[in-house]
ChimeraX commands (.cxc) that place a marker at each C-alpha (Angstrom):
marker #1 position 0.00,0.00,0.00 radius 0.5
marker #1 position 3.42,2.24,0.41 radius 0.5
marker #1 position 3.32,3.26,-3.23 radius 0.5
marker #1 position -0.40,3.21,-3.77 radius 0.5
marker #1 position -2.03,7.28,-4.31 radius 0.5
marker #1 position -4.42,8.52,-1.80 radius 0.5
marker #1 position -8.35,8.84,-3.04 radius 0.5
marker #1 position -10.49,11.72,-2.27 radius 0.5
marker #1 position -13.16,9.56,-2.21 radius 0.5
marker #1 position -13.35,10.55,1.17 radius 0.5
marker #1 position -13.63,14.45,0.33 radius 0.5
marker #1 position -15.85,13.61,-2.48 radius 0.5
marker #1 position -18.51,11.74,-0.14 radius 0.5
marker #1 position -17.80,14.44,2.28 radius 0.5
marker #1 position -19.27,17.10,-0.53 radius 0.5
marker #1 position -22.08,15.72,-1.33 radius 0.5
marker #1 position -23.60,15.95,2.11 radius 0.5
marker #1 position -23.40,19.16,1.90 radius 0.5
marker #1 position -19.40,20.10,3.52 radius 0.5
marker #1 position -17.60,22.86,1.24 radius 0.5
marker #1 position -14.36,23.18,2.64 radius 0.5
marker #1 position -13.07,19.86,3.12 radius 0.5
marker #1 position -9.64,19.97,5.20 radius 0.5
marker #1 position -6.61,17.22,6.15 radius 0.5
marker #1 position -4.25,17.66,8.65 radius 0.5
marker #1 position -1.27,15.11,9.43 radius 0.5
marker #1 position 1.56,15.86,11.85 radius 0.5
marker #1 position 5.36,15.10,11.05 radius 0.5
marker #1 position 8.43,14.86,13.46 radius 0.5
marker #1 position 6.44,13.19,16.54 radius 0.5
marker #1 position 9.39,10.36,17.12 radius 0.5
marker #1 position 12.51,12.88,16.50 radius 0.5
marker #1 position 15.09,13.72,19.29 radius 0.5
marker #1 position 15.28,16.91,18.38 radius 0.5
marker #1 position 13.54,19.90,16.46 radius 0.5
marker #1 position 10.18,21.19,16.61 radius 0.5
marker #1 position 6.42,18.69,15.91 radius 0.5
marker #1 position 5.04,20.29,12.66 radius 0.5
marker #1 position 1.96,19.61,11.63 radius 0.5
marker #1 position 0.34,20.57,7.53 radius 0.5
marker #1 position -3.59,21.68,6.78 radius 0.5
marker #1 position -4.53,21.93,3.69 radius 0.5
marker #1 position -7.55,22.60,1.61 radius 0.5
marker #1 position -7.33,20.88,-1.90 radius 0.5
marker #1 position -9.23,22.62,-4.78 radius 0.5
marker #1 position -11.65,19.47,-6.14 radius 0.5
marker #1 position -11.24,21.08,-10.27 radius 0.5
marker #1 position -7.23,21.49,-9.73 radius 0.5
marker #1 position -6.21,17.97,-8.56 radius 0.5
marker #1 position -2.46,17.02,-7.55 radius 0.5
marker #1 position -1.08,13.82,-9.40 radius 0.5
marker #1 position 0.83,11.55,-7.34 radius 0.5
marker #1 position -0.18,12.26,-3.77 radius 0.5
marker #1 position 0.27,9.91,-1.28 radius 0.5
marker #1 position 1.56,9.40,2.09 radius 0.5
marker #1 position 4.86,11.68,2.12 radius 0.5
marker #1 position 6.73,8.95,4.30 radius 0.5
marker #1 position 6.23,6.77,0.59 radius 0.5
marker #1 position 7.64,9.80,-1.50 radius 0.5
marker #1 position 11.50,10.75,-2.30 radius 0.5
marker #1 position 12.43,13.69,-1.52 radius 0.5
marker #1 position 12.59,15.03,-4.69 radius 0.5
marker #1 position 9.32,13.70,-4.95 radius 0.5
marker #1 position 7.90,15.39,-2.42 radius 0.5
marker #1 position 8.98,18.85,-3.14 radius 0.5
marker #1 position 7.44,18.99,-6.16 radius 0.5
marker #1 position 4.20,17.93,-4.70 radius 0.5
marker #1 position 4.79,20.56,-2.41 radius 0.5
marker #1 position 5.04,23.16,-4.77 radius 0.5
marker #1 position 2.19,21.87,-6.38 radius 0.5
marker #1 position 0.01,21.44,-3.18 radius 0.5
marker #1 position 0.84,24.83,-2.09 radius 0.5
marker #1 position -0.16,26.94,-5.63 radius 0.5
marker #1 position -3.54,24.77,-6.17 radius 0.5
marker #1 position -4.68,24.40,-2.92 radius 0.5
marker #1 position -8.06,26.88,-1.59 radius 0.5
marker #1 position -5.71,26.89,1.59 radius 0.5
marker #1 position -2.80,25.84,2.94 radius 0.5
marker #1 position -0.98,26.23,6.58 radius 0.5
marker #1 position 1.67,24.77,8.61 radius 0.5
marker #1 position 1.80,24.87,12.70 radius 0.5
marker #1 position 4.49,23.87,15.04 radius 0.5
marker #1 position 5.24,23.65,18.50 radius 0.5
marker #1 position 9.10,23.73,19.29 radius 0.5
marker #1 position 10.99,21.95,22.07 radius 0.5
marker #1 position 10.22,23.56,25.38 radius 0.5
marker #1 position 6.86,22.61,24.45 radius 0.5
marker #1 position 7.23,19.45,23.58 radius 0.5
marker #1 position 8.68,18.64,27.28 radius 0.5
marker #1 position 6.29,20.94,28.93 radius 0.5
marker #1 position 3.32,19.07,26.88 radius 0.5
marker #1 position 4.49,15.55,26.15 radius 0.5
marker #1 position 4.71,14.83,22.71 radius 0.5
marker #1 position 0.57,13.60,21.89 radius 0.5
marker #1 position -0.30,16.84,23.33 radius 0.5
marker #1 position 1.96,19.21,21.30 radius 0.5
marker #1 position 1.47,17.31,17.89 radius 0.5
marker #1 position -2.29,17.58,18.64 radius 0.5
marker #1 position -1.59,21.27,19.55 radius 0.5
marker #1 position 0.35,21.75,16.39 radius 0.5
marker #1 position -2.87,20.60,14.20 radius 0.5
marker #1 position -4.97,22.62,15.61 radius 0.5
marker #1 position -2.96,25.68,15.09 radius 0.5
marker #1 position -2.36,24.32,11.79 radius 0.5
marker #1 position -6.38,24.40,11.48 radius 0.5
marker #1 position -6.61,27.91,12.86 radius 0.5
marker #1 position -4.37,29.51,10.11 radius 0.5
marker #1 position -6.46,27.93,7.61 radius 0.5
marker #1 position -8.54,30.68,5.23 radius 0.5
marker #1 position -11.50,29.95,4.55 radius 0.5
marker #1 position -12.20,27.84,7.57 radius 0.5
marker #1 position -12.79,24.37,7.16 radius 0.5
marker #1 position -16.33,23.23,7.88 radius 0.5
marker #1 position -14.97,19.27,8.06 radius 0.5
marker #1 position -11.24,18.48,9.20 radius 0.5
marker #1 position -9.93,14.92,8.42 radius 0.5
marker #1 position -7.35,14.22,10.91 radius 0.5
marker #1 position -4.62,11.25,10.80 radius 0.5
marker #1 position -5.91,8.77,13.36 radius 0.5
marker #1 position -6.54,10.96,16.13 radius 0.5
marker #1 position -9.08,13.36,17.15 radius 0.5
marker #1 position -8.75,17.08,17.82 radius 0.5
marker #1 position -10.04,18.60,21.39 radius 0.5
marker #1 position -11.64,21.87,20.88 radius 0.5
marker #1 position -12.48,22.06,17.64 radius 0.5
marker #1 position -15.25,24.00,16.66 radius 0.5
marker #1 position -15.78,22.24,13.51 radius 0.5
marker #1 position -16.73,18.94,12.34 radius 0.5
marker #1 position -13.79,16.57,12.52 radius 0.5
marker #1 position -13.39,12.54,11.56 radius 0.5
marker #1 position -10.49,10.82,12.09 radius 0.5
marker #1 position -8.79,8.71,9.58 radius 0.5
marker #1 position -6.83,5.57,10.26 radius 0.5
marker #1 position -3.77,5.09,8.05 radius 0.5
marker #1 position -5.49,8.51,6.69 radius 0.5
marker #1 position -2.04,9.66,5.40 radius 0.5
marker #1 position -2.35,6.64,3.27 radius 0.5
marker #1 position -6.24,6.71,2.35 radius 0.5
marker #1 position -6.93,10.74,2.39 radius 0.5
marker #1 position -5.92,12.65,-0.73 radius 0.5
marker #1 position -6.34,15.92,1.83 radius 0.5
marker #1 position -4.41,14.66,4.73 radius 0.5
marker #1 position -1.61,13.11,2.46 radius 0.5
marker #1 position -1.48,16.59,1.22 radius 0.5
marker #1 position -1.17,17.83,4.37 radius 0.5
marker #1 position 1.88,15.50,5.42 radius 0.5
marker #1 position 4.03,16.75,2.46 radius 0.5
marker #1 position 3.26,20.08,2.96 radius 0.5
marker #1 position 4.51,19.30,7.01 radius 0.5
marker #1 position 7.42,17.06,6.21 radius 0.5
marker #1 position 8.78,19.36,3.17 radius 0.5
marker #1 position 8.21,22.52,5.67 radius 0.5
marker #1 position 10.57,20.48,8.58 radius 0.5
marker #1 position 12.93,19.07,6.76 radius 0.5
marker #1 position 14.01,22.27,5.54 radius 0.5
marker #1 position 13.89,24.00,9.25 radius 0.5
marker #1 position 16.17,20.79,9.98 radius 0.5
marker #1 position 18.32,21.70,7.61 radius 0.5
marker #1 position 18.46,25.65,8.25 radius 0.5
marker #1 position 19.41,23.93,11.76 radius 0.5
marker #1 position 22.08,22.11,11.05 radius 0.5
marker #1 position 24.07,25.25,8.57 radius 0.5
marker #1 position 23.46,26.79,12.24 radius 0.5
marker #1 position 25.14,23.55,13.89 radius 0.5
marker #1 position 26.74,20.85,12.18 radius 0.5
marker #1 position 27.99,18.82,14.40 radius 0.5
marker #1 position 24.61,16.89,14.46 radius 0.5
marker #1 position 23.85,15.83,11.02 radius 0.5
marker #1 position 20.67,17.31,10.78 radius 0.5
marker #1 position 20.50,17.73,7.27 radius 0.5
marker #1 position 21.02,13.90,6.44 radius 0.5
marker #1 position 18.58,12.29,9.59 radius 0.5
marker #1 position 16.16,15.31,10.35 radius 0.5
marker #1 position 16.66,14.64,14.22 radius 0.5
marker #1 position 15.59,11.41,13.95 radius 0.5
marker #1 position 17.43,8.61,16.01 radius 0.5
marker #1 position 19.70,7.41,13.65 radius 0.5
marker #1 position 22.91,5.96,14.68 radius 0.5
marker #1 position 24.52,8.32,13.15 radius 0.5
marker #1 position 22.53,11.43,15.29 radius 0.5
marker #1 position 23.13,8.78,18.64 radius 0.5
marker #1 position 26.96,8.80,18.28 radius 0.5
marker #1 position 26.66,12.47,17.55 radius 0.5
marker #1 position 24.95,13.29,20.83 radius 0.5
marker #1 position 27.01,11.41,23.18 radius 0.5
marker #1 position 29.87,13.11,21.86 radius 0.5
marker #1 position 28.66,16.29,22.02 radius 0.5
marker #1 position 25.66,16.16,24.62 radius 0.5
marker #1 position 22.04,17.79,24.04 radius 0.5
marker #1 position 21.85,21.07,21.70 radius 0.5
marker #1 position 19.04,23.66,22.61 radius 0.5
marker #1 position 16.84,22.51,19.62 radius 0.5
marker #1 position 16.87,18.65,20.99 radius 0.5
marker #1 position 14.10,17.32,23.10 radius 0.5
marker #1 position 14.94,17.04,26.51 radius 0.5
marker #1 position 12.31,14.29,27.19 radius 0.5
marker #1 position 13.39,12.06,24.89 radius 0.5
marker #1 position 15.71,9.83,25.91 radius 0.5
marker #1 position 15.90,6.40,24.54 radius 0.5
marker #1 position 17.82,3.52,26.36 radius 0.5
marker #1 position 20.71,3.29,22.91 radius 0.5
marker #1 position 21.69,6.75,23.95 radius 0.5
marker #1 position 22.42,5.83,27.67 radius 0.5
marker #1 position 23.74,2.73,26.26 radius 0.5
marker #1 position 26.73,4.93,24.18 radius 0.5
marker #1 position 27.08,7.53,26.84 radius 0.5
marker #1 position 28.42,4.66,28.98 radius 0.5
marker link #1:1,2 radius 0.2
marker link #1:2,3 radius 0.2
marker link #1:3,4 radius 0.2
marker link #1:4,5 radius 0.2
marker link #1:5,6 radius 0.2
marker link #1:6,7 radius 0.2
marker link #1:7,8 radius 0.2
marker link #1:8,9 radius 0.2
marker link #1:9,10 radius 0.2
marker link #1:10,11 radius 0.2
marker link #1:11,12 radius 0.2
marker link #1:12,13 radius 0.2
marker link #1:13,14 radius 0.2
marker link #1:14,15 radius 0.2
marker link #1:15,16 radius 0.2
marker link #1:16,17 radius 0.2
marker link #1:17,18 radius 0.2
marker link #1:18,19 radius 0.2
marker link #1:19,20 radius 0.2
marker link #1:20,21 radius 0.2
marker link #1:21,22 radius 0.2
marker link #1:22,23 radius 0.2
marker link #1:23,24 radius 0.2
marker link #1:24,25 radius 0.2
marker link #1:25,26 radius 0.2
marker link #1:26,27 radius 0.2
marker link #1:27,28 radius 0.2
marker link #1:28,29 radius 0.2
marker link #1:29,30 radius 0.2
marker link #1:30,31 radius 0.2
marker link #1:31,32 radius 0.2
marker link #1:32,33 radius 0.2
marker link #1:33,34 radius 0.2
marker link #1:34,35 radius 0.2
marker link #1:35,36 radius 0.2
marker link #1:36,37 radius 0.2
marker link #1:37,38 radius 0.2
marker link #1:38,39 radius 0.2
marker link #1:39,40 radius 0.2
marker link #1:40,41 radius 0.2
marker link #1:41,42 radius 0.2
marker link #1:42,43 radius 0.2
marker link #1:43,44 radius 0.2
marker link #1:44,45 radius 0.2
marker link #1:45,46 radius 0.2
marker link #1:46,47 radius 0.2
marker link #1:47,48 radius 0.2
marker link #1:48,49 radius 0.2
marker link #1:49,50 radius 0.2
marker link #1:50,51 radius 0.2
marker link #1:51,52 radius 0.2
marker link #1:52,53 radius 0.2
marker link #1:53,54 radius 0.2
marker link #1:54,55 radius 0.2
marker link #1:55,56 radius 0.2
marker link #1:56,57 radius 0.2
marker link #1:57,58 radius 0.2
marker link #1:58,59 radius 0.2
marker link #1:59,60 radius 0.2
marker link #1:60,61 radius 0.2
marker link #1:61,62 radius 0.2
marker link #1:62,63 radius 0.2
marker link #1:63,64 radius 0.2
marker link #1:64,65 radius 0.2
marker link #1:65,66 radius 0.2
marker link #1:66,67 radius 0.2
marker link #1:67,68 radius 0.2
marker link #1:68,69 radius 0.2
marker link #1:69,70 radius 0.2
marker link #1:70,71 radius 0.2
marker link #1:71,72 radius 0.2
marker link #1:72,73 radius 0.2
marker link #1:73,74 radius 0.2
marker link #1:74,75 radius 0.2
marker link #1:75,76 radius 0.2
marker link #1:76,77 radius 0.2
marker link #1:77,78 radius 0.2
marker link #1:78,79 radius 0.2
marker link #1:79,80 radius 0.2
marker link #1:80,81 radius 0.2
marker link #1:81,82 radius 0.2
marker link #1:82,83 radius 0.2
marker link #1:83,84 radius 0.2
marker link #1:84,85 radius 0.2
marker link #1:85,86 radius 0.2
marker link #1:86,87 radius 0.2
marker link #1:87,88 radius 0.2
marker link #1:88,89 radius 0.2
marker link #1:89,90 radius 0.2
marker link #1:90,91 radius 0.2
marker link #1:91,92 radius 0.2
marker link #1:92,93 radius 0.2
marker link #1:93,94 radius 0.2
marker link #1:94,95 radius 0.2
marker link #1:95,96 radius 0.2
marker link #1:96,97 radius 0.2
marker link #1:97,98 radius 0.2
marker link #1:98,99 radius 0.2
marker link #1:99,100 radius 0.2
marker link #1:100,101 radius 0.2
marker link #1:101,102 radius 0.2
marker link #1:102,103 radius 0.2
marker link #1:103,104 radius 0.2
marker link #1:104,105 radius 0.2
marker link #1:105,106 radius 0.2
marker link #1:106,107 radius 0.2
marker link #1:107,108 radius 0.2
marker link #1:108,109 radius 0.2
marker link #1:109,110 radius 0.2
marker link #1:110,111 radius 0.2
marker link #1:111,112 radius 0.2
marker link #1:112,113 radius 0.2
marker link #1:113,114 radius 0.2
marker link #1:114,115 radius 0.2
marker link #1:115,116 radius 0.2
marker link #1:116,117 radius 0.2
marker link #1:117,118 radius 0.2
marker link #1:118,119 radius 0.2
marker link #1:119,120 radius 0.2
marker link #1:120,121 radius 0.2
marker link #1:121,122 radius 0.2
marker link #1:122,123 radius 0.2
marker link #1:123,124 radius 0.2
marker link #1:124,125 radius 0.2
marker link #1:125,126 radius 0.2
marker link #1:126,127 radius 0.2
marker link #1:127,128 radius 0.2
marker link #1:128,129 radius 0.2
marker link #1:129,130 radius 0.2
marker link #1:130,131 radius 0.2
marker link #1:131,132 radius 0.2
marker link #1:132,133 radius 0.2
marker link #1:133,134 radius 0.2
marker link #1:134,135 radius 0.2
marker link #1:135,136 radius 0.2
marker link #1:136,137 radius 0.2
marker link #1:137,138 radius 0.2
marker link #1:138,139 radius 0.2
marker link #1:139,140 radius 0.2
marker link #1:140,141 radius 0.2
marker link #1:141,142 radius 0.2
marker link #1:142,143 radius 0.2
marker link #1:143,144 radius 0.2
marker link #1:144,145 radius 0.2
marker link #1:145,146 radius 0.2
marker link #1:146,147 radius 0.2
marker link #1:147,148 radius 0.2
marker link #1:148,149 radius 0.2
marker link #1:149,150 radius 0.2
marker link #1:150,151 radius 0.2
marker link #1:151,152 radius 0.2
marker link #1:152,153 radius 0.2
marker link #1:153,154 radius 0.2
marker link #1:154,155 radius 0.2
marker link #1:155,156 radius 0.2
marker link #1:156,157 radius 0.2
marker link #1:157,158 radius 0.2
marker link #1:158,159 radius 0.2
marker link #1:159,160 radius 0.2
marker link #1:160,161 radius 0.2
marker link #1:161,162 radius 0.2
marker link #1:162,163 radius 0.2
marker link #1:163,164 radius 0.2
marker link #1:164,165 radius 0.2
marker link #1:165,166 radius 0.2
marker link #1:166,167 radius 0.2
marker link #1:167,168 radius 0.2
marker link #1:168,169 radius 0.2
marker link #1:169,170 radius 0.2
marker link #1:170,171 radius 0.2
marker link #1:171,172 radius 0.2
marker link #1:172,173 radius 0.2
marker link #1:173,174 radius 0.2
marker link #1:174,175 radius 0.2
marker link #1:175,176 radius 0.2
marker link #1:176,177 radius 0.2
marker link #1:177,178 radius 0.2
marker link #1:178,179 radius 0.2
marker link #1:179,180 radius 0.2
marker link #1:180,181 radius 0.2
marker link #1:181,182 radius 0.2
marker link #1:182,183 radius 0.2
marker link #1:183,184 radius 0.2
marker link #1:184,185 radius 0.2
marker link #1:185,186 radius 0.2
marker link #1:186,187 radius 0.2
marker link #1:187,188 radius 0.2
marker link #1:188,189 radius 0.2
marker link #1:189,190 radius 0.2
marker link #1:190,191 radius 0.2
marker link #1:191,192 radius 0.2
marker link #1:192,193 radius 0.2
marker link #1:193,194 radius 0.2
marker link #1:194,195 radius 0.2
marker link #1:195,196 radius 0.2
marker link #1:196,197 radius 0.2
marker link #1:197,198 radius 0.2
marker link #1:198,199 radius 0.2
marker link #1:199,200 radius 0.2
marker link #1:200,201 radius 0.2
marker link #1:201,202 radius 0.2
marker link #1:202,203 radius 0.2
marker link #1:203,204 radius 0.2
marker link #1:204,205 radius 0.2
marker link #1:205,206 radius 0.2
marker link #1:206,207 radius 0.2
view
């Protein structure tokens, strides 16, 4: 299912009963070590469709720029929102990703009048939401929405690491590579790395 597209079936069912703006909204960055949770929103325009969208995780990256470029001039709407590392250990991670959609949501113009979200629901809302599971995969809107979030971060990442090399955030994204593991038990935690997160292989090389 990796390579298959995402439908808008979902959208298109969505429009017929009577929903105009039809939004998607998928988070990126939830199991880094460092850098902020971004989450995408986006709006698709149902007479400009976007060939190839799909999950971004399934996309190169060349791939998914030019989706992103794409996404971004045809879409009715388009918006990106983050929450950086203090809040990420103030929140916990679930709680800033699901803060990050819903800013995403907020920046949104028009307003969406349905929001399909990525597995989980959003508290608050104050519009109609479903959630999707595997949506990223099934949901033309919220696959949409995860290029426009992972294109958005990975470049932040990489405006990061001209800032600080010694990381490697250009090649892993803050992921927990092996790679990003040796570099931070060399060099210890940067400001932009989560203070929360600390899995058992990084103890294990700090040894």
């Amino acid at each position: 299912m990796g390579r298959s597209r995402a439908t808008r079936s979902l959208e298109n069912v969505a429009r017929r009963l009577g929903f105009v703006h039809v939004a998607g909204v998928d988070e990126v960055g939830r199991g880094c070590l460092a850098g902020p949770v971004m989450a995408g929103a986006v709006i698709l325009d149902p007479a400009r469709p976007v060939r190839g969208v799909r999950d971004s995780k399934a996309l190169t990256a060349v791939e998914r720029d030019r989706l992103y470029e794409e996404i971004t001039a045809s879409a009715r709407a388009w918006a990106v929102g983050s929450v950086d590392v203090e809040g990420i250990d103030r929140w916990n991670i679930h709680q800033a990703s699901l803060r990050a959609m819903a800013r995403a949501i907020a920046d949104l113009a028009p307003q969406p009048d349905l929001v399909f979200v990525d597995a989980f629901r959003i508290p608050g809302l104050h519009m109609a939401q479903h959630a999707v599971v595997h949506g990223d995969a099934r949901c033309a809107a919220i696959a949409a929405a995860s290029i426009v979030a992972k294109v958005t971060r990975d470049r932040l990442m990489c405006a990061l690491h001209a800032q600080d090399p010694r990381y490697g955030f250009d090649r892993h994204k803050g992921y927990a590579t092996a790679e990003h593991l040796a570099a931070v038990a060399r060099f210890g935690y940067s400001p932009v790395h989560r203070r929360s997160f600390r899995p058992p292989s990084l103890f294990d090389r700090m040894r």
